[in-house]
N, C-alpha and C positions, 0 to 999 in steps of 0.2 A: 380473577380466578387464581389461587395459588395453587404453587407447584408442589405434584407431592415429593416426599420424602426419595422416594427412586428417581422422580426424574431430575431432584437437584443432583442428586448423586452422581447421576450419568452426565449432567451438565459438566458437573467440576470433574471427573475423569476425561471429558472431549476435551475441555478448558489446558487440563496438564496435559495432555498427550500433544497437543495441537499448536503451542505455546507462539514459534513460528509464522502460523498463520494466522494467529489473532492479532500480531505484531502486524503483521502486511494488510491488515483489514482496517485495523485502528487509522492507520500511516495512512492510507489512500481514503478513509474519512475524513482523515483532518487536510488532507489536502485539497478535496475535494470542495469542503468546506469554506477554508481558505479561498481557493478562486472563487469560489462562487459569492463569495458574502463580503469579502475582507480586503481581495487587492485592489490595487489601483493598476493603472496604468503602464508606469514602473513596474511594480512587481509582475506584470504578467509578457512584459517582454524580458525579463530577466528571466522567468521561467521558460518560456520558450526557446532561450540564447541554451539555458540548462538543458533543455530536452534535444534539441538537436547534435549537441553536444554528444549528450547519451545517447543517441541513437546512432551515432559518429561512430559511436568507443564500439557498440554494440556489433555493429554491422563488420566494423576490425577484425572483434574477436570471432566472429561465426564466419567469416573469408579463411584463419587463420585454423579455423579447426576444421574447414571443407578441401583446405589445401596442405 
């Protein structure tokens, strides 16, 4: 079924206004993808060493802005 003329319009207006978020949706497909299809081993305790990491920094920065 193609799209009419208004709804691509409205597409590419959400598309620009949203820029952002299509960025953080793309990013968390491809990584998704990535574990799921693509690492090994390796790569997925190197990811987890990353995630902990960032959840490290993370939990830092939200002690630092509750105190």
């Amino acid at each position: 079924m193609a799209l009419s003329d208004a709804r691509k319009r409205a597409n590419k207006k959400w598309d620009d206004s949203n820029k952002e978020q299509i960025k953080y949706l793309r990013y968390r497909s491809y990584s998704k993808t990535f574990i799921n299809d693509l690492a090994n081993n390796e790569d997925l305790q190197m990811l987890k060493d990353l995630i902990k990491e960032k959840e490290k920094n993370f939990k830092k920065s939200i002690d630092n802005v509750l105190n």
